[in-house]
C-alpha positions as CSV (number, residue, x, y, z in Angstrom):
1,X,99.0,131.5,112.0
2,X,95.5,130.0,112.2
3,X,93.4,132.8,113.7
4,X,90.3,131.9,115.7
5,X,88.0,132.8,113.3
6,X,89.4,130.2,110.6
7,X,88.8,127.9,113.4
8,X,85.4,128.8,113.5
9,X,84.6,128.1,110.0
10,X,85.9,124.6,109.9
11,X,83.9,123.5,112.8
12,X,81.3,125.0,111.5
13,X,81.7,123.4,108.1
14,X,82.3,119.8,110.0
15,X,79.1,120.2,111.8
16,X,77.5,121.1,108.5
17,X,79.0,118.1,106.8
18,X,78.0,116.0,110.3
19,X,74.7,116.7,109.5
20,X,74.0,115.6,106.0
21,X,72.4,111.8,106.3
22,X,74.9,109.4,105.2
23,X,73.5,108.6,101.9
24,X,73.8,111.9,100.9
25,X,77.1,112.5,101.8
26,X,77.6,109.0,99.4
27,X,75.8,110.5,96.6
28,X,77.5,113.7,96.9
29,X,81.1,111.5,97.2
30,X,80.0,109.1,94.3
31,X,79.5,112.5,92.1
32,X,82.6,114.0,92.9
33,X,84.3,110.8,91.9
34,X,82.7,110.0,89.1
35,X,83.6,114.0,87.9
36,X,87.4,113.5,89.1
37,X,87.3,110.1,86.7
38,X,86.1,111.6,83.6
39,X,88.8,114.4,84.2
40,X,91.7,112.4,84.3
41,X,90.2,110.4,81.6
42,X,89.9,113.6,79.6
43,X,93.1,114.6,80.5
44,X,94.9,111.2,79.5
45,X,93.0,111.5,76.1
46,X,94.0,114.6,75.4
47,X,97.7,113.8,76.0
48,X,97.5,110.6,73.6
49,X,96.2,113.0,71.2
50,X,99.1,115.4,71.6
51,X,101.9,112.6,71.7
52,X,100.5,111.0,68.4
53,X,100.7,114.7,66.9
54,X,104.1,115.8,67.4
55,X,104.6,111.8,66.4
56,X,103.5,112.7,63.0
57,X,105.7,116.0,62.9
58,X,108.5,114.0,63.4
């Protein structure tokens, strides 16, 4: 159940967000993207690492 007070914070945290000038909000969007990117490309080396290891134990 979504009580009142959950409510609350989320309008709260849209008027927040509402606020911010637009090309902030794109800088702060660009960031997060650009952090989400070099995780998965982290991730996806990391796992081509791992496969080419057990590939030599085998």
């Amino acid at each position: 159940m979504i009580t009142p007070s959950v409510i609350g914070g989320g309008a709260s945290l849209l008027t927040a967000i509402g606020g911010i000038p637009w090309q902030n909000l794109l800088l702060i969007l660009v960031a997060f993207g650009g952090i989400a990117g070099f995780l998965y490309w982290r991730k996806n080396a990391d796992r081509k690492a791992v496969a080419k290891q057990v590939e030599g134990m085998a």
